[in-house]
VEXDREN-2710 file (C-alpha; in Angstrom, 1 decimal):
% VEXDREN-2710
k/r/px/py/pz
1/UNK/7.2/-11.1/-22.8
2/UNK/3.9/-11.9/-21.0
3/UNK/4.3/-13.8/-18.1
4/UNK/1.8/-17.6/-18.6
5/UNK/-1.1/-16.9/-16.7
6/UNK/-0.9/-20.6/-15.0
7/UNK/2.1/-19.0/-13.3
8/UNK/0.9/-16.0/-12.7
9/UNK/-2.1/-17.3/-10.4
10/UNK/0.0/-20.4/-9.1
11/UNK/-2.7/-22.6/-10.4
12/UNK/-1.5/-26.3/-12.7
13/UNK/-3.0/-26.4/-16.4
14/UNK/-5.6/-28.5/-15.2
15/UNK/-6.7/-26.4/-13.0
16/UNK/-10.8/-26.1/-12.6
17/UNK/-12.9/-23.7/-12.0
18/UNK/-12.9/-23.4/-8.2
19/UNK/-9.4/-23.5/-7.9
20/UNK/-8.6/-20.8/-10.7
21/UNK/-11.6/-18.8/-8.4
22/UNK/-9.9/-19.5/-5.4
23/UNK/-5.7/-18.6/-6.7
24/UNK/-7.3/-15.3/-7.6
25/UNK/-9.5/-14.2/-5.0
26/UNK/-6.3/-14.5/-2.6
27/UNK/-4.0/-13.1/-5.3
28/UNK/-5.9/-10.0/-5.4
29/UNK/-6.6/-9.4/-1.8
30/UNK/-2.7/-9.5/-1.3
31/UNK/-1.8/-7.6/-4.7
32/UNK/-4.8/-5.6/-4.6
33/UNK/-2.9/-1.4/-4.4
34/UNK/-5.2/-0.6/-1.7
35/UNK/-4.0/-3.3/0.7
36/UNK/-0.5/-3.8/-0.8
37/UNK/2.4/-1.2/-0.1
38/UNK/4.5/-2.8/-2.6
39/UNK/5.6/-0.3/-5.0
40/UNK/4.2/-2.6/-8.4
41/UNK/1.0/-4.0/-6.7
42/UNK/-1.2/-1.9/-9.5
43/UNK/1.0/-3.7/-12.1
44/UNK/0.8/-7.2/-10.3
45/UNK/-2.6/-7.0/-9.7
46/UNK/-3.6/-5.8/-13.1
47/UNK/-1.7/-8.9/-14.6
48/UNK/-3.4/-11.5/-11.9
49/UNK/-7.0/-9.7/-12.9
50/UNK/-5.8/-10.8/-16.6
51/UNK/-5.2/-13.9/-16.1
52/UNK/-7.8/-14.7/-15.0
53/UNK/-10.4/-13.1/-16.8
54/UNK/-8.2/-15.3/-20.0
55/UNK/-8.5/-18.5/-18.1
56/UNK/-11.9/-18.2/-16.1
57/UNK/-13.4/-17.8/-19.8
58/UNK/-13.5/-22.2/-21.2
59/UNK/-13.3/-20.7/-24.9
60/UNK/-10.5/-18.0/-24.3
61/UNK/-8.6/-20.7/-22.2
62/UNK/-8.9/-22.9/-24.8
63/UNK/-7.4/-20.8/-27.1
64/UNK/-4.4/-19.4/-25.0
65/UNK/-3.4/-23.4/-24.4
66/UNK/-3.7/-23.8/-27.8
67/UNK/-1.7/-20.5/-28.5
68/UNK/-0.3/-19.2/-25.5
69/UNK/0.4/-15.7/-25.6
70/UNK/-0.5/-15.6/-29.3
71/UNK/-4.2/-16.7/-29.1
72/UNK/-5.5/-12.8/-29.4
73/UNK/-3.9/-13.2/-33.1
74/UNK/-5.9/-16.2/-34.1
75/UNK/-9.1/-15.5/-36.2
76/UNK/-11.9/-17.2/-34.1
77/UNK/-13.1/-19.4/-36.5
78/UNK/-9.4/-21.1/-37.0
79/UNK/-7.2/-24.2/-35.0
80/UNK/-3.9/-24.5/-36.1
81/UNK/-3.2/-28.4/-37.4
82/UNK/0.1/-29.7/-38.5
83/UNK/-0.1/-29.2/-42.6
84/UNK/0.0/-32.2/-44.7
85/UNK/2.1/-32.8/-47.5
86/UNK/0.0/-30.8/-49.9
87/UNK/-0.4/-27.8/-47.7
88/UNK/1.2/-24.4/-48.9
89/UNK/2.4/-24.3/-45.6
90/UNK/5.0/-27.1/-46.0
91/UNK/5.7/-28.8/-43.0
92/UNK/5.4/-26.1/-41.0
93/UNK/2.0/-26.4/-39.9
94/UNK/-1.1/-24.8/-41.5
95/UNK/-4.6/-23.6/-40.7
96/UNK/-8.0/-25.0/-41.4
97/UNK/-11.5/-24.3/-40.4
98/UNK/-13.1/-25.9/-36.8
99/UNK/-15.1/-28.8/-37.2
100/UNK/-18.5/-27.9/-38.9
101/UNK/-17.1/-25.2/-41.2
102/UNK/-17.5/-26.3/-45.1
103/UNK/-14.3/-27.8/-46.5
104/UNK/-11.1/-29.0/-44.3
105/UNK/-9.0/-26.1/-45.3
106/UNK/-8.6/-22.9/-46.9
107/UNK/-5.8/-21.8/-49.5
108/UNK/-3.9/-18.3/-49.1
109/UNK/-5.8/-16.3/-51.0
110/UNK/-9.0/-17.3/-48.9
111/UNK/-6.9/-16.6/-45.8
112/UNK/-5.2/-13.4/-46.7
113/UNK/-7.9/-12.1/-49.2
114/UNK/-9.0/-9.1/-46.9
115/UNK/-5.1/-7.9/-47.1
116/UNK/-5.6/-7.0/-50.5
117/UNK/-9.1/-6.6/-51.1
118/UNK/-10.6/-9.5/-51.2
119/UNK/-13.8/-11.3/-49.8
120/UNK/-14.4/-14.2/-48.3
121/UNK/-16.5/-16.3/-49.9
122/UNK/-18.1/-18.1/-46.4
123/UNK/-19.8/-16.2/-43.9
124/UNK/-17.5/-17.3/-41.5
125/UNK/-14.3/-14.9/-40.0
126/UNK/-11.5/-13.4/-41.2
127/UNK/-8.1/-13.4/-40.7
128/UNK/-8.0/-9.9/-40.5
129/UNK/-10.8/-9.8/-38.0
130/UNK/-9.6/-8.7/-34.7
131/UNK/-10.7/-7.3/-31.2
132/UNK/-9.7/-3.6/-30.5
133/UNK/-7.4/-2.2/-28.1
134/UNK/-8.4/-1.6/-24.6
135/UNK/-8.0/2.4/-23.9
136/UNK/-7.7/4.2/-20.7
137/UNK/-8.8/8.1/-19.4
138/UNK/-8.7/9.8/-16.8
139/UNK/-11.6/10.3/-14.0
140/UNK/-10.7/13.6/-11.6
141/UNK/-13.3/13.1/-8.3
142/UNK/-13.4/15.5/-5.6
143/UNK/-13.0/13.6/-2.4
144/UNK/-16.7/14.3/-1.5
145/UNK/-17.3/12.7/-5.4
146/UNK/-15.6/9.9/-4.5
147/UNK/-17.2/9.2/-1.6
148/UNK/-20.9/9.4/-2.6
149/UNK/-20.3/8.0/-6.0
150/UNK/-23.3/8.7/-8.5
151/UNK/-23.8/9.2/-12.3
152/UNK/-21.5/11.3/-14.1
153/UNK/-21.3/12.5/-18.0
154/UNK/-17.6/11.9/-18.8
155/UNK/-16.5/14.1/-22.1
156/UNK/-13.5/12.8/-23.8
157/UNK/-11.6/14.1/-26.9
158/UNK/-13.3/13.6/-29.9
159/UNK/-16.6/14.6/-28.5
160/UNK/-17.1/11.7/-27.0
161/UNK/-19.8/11.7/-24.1
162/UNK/-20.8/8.6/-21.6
163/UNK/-22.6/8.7/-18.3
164/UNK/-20.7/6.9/-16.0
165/UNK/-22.0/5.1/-12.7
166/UNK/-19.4/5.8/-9.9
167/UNK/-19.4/3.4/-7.0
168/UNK/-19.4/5.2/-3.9
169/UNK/-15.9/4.7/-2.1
170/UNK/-14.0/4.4/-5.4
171/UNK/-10.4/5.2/-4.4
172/UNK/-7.3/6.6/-6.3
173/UNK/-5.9/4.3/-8.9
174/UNK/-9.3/2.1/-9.2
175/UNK/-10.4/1.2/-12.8
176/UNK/-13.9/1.9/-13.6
177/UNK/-15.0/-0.9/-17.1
178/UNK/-17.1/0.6/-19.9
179/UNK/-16.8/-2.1/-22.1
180/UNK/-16.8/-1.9/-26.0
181/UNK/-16.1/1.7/-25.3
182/UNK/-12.3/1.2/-26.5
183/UNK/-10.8/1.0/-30.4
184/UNK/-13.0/-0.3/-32.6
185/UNK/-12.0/-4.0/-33.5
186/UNK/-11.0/-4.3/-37.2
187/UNK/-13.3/-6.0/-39.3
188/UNK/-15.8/-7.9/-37.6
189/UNK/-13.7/-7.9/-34.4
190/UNK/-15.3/-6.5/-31.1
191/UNK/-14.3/-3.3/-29.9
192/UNK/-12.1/-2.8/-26.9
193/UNK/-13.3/-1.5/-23.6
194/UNK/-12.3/1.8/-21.7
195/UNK/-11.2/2.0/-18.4
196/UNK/-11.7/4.9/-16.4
197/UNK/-9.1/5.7/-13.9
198/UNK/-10.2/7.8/-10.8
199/UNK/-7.7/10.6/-9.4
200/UNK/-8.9/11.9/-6.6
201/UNK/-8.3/15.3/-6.5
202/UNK/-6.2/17.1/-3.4
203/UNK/-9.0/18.5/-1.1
204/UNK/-7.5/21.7/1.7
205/UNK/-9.6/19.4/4.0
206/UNK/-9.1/15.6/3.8
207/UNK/-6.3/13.2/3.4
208/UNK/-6.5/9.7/1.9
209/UNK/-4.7/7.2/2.4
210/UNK/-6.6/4.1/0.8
211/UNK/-10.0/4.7/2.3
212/UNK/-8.9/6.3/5.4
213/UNK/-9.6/9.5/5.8
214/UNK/-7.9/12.4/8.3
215/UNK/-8.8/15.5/9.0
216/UNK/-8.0/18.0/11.4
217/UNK/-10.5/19.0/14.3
218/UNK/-9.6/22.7/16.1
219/UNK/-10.5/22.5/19.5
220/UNK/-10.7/25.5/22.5
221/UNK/-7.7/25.0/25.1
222/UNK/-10.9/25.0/27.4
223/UNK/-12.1/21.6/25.5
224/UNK/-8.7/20.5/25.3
225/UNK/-8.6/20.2/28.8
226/UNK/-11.8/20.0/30.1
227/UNK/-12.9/17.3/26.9
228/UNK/-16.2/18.0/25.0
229/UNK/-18.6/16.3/22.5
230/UNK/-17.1/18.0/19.3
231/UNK/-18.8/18.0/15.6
232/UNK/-16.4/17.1/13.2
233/UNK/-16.5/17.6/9.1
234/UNK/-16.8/14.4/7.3
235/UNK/-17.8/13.6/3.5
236/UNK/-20.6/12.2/4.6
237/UNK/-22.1/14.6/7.0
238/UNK/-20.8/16.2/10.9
239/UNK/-20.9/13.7/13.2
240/UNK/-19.8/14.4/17.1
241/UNK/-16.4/12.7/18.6
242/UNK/-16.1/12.7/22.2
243/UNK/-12.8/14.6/23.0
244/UNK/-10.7/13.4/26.2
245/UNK/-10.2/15.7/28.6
246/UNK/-6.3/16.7/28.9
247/UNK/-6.2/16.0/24.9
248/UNK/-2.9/17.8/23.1
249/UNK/-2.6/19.1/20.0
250/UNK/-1.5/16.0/17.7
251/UNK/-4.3/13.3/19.3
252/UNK/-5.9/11.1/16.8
253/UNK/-9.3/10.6/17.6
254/UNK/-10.8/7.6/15.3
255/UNK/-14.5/7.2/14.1
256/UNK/-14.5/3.9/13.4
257/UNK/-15.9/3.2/9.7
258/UNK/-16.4/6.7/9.2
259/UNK/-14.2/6.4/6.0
260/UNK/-14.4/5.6/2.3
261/UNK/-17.1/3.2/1.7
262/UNK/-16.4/-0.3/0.7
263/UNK/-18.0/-1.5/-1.6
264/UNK/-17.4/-5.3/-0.5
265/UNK/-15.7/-5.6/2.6
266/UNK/-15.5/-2.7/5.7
267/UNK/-15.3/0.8/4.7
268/UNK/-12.2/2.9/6.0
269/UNK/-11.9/4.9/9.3
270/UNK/-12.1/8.0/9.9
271/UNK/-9.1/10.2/12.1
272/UNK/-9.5/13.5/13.4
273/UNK/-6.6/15.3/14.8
274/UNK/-6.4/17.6/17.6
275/UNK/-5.7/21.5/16.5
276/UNK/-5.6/23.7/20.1
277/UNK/-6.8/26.5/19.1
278/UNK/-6.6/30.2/21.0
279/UNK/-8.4/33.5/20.7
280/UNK/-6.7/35.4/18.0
281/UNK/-7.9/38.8/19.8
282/UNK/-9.3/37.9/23.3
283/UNK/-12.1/39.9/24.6
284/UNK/-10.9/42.0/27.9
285/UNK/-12.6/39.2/30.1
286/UNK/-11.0/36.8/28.3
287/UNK/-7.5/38.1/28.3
288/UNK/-8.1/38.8/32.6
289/UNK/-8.9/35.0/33.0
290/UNK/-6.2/33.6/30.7
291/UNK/-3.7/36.2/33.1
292/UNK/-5.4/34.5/36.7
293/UNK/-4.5/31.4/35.1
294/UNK/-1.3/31.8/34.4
295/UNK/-0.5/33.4/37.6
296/UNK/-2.0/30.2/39.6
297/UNK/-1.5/27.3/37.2
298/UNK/1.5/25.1/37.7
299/UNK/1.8/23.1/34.3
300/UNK/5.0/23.6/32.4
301/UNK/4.5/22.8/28.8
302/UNK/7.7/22.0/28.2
303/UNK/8.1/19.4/31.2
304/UNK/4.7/17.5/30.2
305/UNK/3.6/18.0/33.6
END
């Protein structure tokens, strides 16, 4: 059972529209799975994003009051009255058309007609109209993809084609809208949307986490411990990071907003991590100065000192 979306944003029934814009806004900056580490934040914050696109909309709000979790059922062009004694319905309740419709109510073949063939004689809705289901695919990025964002032609099965605008800085697990791109509705029922959700693919060079991004940065032992303005591979181009002098294999030097883009707050940082790197086959000259250092250096390794 659906939780009510009153509940799920905090909010009383009378709630306006600034405060419904306020309960969610906070909602989904503490739910939202790029902030949150709690283990159902996509599914929390997917059911705070419903609830509010139900109750920010006055008609669909209407409707779920009316309804509750049973106003996606409801033909449009229907309220639900308490039947009168003459009603088909009994005393159960019946249906009749809102105010402006011709005629105060409609009998069962007029409400069930399109179930076996029928047509309605207004122009009005049907019963069986009904919005289609929302679907959901896939969207693989690379990381450098992901980053730049752009236009993309998506194929899907059936030969389905769409270009797609990606929003540089889109991170794993974000839902990208194409709306009426879903299941067709049934009768005159609008179709679903499609939501897109973007896997970033593993990249031998970059690690996410959220839109923080680390990489590692191989440095000479003569860098390491003299320091040295190093270029470092990004998504975005090679900027330089000034490396400390007496830096270790393991240091995490940060580029501050060097990241992911955001696409309404800060973007991520970037990390790069220290790889000491030596001379797989050292020239002659090299290998004679590496052996005077040994011979007059004092640092043990393995004392830190």
């Amino acid at each position: 059972m659906a939780r009510d979306y009153y509940e799920v944003l905090g909010v009383n029934r009378d709630a306006d529209a600034d405060e419904l814009q306020r309960a969610f806004r906070t909602l989904a900056r503490r739910h939202h799975p790029d902030i949150s580490r709690s283990p159902d934040a996509e599914e929390r914050f997917k059911e705070i994003n419903e609830a509010y696109h139900v109750l920010s909309d006055p008609e669909t709000r209407r409707r779920y009051d009316r309804y509750g979790a049973d106003y996606r059922r409801v033909p449009e062009g229907y309220e639900r009255e308490p039947a009168g004694a003459g009603s088909p319905f009994g005393q159960g309740g019946g249906w009749s058309s809102r105010p402006g419709d011709a005629g105060g109510g409609i009998d069962l073949e007029d409400l069930f007609g399109d179930l076996f063939g029928g047509t309605r004689a207004r122009g009005g809705p049907s019963w069986t109209d009904a919005a289609g289901a929302d679907r959901e695919a896939e969207l693989t990025l690379t990381v450098e993809e992901a980053y730049r964002g752009g236009r993309r032609t998506v194929s899907l099965r059936g030969d389905r084609s769409f270009d797609v605008d990606v929003p540089a800085g889109v991170v794993d697990g974000q839902r990208i809208r194409l709306a009426g791109q879903g299941a067709p509705g049934r009768g005159r029922g609008p179709a679903g949307d499609l939501y897109l959700v973007v896997r970033i693919a593993p990249d031998p060079h970059y690690r996410l986490d959220g839109r923080d991004i680390t990489v590692d940065l191989p440095i000479s032992p003569w860098e390491a411990t003299l320091g040295a303005e190093v270029p470092v591979d990004t998504p975005g181009g090679r900027p330089t990071v000034a490396v400390p002098p007496g830096s270790s294999s393991g240091r995490k030097l940060r580029l501050r907003g060097q990241g992911m883009p955001g696409r309404r707050g800060q973007p991520g940082d970037l990390y790069a991590v220290v790889k000491v790197s030596v001379p797989r086959h050292p020239s002659p000259r090299e290998r004679e100065l590496f052996e005077e250092l040994a011979r007059v250096s004092t640092f043990d390794p393995r004392r830190g000192r």
